[in-house]
N, C-alpha and C positions, 0 to 999 in steps of 0.2 A: 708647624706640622712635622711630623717625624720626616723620613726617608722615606718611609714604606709605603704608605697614604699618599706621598707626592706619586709615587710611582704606578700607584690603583689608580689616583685620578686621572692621569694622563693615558692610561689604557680603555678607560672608561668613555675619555672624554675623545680618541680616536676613533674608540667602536658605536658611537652613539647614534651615529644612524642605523647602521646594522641595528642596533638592538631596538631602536624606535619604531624601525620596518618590523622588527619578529613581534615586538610587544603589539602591533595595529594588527597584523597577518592572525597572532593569536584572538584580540578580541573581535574581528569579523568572524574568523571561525568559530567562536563562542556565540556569538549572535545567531551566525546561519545554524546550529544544529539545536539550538535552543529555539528557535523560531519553527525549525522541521519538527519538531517536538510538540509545539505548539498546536501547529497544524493539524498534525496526527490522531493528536488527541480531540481535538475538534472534529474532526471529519469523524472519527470512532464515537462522537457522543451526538453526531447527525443524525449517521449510520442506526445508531442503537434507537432512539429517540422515533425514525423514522419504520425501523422493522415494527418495530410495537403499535406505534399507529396501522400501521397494513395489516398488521397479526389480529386487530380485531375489527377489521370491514368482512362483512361476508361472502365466500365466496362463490361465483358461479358454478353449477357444477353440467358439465356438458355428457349426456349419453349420447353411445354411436351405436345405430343397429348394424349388427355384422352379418345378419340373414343373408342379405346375397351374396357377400364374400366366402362362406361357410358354403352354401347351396352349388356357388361356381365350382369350390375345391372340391365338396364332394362328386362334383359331378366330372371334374380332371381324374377324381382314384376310380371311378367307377370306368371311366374312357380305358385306361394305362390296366386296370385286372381283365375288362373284355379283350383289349387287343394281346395280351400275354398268350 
């Protein structure tokens, strides 16, 4: 082996825990955002999967009579113009 190659492998074969920590540190990080990803897209194809099931059941529809709300108030304007 040359000089030069001696002198890579012993730099190499110094730093090779450092670099075995960066290489595990990188492939958890690939796993966790590739996993978030996963995720994501699954809850987003629940989500959609589910609004559409809801979007065609029928829905209740509730009327409120406001007769006496209306009656009260007008009968507050008509109090507030006499006493003026």
């Amino acid at each position: 082996m040359s000089q030069e190659k001696v002198e890579r492998y012993k730099k190499e074969k110094a730093n090779r825990k450092k670099i075995m920590k960066k290489q595990r540190m990188m492939g958890i990080m690939r796993k966790t955002v590739l996993s978030l990803a996963a995720l994501a897209l699954v809850v987003w194809i629940g989500y959609s999967a589910y609004d559409m099931y809801d979007s065609d059941k029928e829905r209740t529809v509730a009327q409120v009579n406001y007769d006496a709300v209306n009656t009260y108030l007008n009968g507050l304007t008509k109090t507030e113009e006499t006493a003026e």
